[in-house]
N, C-alpha and C positions, 0 to 999 in steps of 0.2 A: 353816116353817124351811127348806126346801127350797129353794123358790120365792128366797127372802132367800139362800142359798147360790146358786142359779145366776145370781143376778144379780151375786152379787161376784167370782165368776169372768169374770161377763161383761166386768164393768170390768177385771177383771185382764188382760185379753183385748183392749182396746180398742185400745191399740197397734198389735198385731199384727192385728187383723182390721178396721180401722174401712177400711181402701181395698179389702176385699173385698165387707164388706156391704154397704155402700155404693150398691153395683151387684149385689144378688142378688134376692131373691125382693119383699123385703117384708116377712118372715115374723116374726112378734113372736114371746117368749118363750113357749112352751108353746104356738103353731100349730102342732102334728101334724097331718102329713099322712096323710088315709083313705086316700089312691087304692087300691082292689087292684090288683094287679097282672096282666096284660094277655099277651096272646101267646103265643108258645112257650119263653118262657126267662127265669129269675130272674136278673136283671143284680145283680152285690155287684161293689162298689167297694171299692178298696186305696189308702190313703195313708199312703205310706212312704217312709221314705230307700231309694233303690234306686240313690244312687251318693255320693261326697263319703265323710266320716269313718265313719258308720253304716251306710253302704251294705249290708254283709254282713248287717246285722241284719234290715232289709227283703227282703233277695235271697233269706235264709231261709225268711223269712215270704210271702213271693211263691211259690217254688218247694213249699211246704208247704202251700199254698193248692192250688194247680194239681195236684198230685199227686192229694190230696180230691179236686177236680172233677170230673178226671179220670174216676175209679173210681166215683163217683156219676150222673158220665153214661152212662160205656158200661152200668151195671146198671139204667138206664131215666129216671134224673133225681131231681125228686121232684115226684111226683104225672103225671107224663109231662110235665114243663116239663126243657130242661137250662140247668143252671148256667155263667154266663157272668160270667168277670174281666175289670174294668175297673182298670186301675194309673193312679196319680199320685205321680210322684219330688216329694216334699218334701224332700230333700236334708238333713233334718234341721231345718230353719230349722224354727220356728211359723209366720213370716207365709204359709210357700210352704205349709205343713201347714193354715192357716186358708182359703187360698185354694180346695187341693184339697176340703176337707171342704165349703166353699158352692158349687162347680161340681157335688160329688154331690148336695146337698141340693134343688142347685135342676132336678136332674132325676128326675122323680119315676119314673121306670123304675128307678130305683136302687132295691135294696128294702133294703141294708145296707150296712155298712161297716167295713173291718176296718183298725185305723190311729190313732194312729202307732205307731211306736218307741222315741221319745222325749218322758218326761215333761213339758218344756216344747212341743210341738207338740201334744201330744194334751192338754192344756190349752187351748190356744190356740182346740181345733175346739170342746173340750166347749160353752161357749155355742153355736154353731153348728146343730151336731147335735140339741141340746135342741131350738132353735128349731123348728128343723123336723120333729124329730118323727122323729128318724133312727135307727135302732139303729147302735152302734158298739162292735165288739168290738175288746181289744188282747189281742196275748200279749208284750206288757213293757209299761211306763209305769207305774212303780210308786211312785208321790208317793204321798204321803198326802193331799195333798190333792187327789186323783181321786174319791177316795172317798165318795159318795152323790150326785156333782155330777152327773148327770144320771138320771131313771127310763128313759132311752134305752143307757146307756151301761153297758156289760157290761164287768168283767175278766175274763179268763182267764190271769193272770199273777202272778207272781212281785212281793211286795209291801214296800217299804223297812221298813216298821215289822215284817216278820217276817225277811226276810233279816238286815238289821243284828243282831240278835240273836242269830241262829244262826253269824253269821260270828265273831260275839264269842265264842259258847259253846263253837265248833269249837275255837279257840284257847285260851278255859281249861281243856276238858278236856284238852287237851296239855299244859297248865303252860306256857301263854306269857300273862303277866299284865301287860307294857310292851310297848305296841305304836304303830307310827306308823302313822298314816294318811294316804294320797294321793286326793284326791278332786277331781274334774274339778267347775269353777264353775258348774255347769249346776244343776236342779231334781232329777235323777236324782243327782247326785254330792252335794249340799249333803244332800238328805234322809237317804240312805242312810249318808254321815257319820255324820250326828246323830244316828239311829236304833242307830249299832253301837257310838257314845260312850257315850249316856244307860247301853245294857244295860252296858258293857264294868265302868263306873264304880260300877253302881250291884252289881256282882258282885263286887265289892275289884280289878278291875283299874284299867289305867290306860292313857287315852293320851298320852303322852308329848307328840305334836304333831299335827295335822292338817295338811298340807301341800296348796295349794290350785292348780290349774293351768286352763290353757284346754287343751279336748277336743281340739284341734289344733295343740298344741305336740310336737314333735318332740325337743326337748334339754332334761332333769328334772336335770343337775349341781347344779345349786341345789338342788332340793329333797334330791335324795341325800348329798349333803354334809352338810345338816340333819340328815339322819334318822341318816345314820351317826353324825354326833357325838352321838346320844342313846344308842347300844347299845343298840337296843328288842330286844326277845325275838321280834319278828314285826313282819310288815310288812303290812297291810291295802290291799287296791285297791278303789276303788270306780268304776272305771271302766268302759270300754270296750273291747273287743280291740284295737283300731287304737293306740288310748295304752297300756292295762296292756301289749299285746304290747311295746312298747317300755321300757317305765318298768322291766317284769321281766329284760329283756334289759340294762338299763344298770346297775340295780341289782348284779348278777351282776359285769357287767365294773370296777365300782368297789368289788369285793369284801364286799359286803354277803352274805353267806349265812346270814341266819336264812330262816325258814318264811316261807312268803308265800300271801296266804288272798285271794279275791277274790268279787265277787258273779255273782250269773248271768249280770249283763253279761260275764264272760271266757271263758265257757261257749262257744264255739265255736273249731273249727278255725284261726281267722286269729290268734286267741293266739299258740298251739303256731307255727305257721306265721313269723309276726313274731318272737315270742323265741327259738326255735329249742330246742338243748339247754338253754338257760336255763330255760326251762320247766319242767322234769322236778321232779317233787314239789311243786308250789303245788298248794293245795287253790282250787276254786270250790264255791258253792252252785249246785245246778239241781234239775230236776222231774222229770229223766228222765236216764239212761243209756245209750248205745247196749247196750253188752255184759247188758244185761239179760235173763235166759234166757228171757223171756216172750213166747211164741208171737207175739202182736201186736206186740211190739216190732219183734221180727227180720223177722218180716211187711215193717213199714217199712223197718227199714236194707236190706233187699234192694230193696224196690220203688226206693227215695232212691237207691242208688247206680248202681242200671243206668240211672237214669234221668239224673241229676245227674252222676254219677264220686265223690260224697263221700259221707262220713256223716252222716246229718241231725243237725242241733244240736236245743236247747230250743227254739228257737225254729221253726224247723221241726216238732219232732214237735207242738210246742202248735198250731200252727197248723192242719196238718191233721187234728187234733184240732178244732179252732175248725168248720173248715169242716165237718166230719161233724156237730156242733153246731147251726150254720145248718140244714143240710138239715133236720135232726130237728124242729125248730121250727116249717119253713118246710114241714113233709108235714104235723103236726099240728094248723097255719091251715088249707090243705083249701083251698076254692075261696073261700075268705072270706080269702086271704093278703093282707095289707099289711104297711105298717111298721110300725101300729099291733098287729096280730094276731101279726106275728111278737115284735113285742117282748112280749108277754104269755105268748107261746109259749116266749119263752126263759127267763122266770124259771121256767116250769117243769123247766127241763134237769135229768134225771139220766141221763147217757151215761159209759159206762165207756170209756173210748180207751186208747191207747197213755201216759197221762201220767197214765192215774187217773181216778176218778171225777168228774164236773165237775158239780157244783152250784153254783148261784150263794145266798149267804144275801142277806138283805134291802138290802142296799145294791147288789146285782148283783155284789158281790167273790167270787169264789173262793178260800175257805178252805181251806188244805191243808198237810200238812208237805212239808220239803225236805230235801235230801240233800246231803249232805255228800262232793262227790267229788276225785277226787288224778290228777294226769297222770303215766302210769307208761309208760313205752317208745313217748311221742309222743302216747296217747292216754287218753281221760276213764276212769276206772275208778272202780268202790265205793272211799271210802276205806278204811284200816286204822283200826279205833276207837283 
């Protein structure tokens, strides 16, 4: 059944990667590669938006990476090898996300891969990565249909068929039972929709409308005019910082003031940043909290800012979470390290980080609950129940 799944991903995929593979290795579905790994230093590869609409998202995930590395090499490495980041800007597209994941695959100094951002790119690489036999960790891309599509392919992230329901359940336990939804045309926006409709519906609420945009539109008058002339009770985002910051800032200036609730995609600073005062009381889902009084937390937000100037987002703390992960799997290979050894090594993960305990269950997903947070004087806090 498997096998029959990553082949239909592959097709789904064809588009978007047939003028990458085309010119890569050769490598058929399920040629994993043995190679151990060789020298003095475990090369992991990053494919991510690290500029365009998403960029923040990646820049995150880059700088939460390098932080891990960091603190993993000066304390010796792992196993006396040090840890070395190789970046590829996918700028969000899948084709540039397919491209970067066959340029790692087809070098086998790569021993993993952490990437994409976005559920349609990290789609795009899954046949890819399979092929060759690649581990690849995310901390977002959260389709459902990610799920079991590669024995290579590890989540560490935030998943639409659990968030969509907690954003819903956030808003019923408030008594907000009519609500619109804005949701960007993409694999991330259409799932997470459907995922917060099915629970919102199937609880005696209601969505009034779905309202549908491109990730890169700029002016939502359209859609606000809609949703206002509904009087919903709440307003659902299931977008991105770069759009939600906007859509919540326009929403405000066209006198919409009901609750406004959004998924882990708004979960970073360039929100707050883009909608400004507007911002102040929407709730997001995330995995972590800066203000969290736990030792390791604050461990990070100090190391993140003196290093950065900001506070690490979810995507940041998952990451360098991710990377402490890698290591752990890549000491417990031992001198018998591959891609093969390590990815065996990783369904064994149980690492307690800064974001919670990380086990992966049988599909490689990381199962866990979320949190329900509120922006109070500029920044992420516990909500009020």
């Amino acid at each position: 059944m498997k096998k029959i799944r990553i082949l239909a991903l592959a097709l789904a995929a064809t588009m978007v990667t047939a003028s990458v593979t085309g010119c890569g290795s050769g490598s058929s579905l399920g040629s994993a590669s043995t190679a151990a790994v060789s020298g003095g230093t475990i090369k992991i590869g990053l494919v991510a938006p690290l500029s365009g609409d998403s960029g923040v998202m990646g820049e995150s995930q880059q700088h939460g990476y390098e932080l891990a590395i960091n603190e993993i090499n000066a304390a010796g490495g792992v196993n006396g090898k040090k840890l070395e980041l190789t970046t590829y800007d996918d700028q969000g597209d899948p084709q540039k996300a397919a491209s970067g994941a066959q340029k790692f695959a087809d070098d086998e100094s790569i021993l993993a891969i952490g990437g994409s951002c976005n559920s349609s790119a990290t789609l795009a690489m899954a046949p890819i990565i399979d092929a060759a036999g690649l581990p690849d960790l995310v901390v977002s891309s959260s389709s459902p249909a990610l799920t079991g599509c590669s024995d290579y392919f590890f989540r560490m992230a935030v998943q639409d068929n659990a968030v969509g329901p907690q954003m819903a359940q956030a808003l019923l336990d408030r008594g907000k039972k009519n609500i619109v939804v804005f949701y960007p045309n993409n694999d991330y926006g259409t799932g997470l929709n459907t995922n917060l409709k099915n629970y919102m519906e199937q609880k005696g609420g209601k969505v009034l409308n779905s309202l549908t945009y491109l990730a890169t539109d700029q002016d939502f008058t359209a859609q606000i005019t809609t949703a206002k002339s509904l009087n919903p009770d709440a307003i659902a985002l299931c977008g991105t910082p770069a759009d939600s910051g906007l859509i919540i800032k326009q929403l405000k200036q066209n006198g919409v003031n009901v609750p406004i609730i959004g998924g882990t995609g708004l979960y970073n600073s360039k929100t707050v940043e883009i909608a400004g005062d507007s911002c102040e009381g929407i709730y997001v889902i995330g995995v972590y909290v800066a203000n969290n009084p736990d030792q390791k937390v604050q461990d990070l937000v100090k190391k993140f800012q003196e290093k950065y100037g900001s506070v690490p987002d979810g995507f940041a703390a998952l990451a360098y979470d991710q990377m402490y992960v890698i290591a752990e799997a890549a000491k417990k290979a031992g001198d018998k390290l591959s891609r093969d050894t390590l990815k065996d090594a990783l369904k064994e993960t149980n690492y307690n980080g800064v974001t919670g305990t990380v086990k992966f269950d049988s599909n490689n997903d990381w199962v866990r609950d979320y949190l329900t947070l509120a922006v109070k004087g500029g920044n992420f806090v516990m909500a009020d129940k």
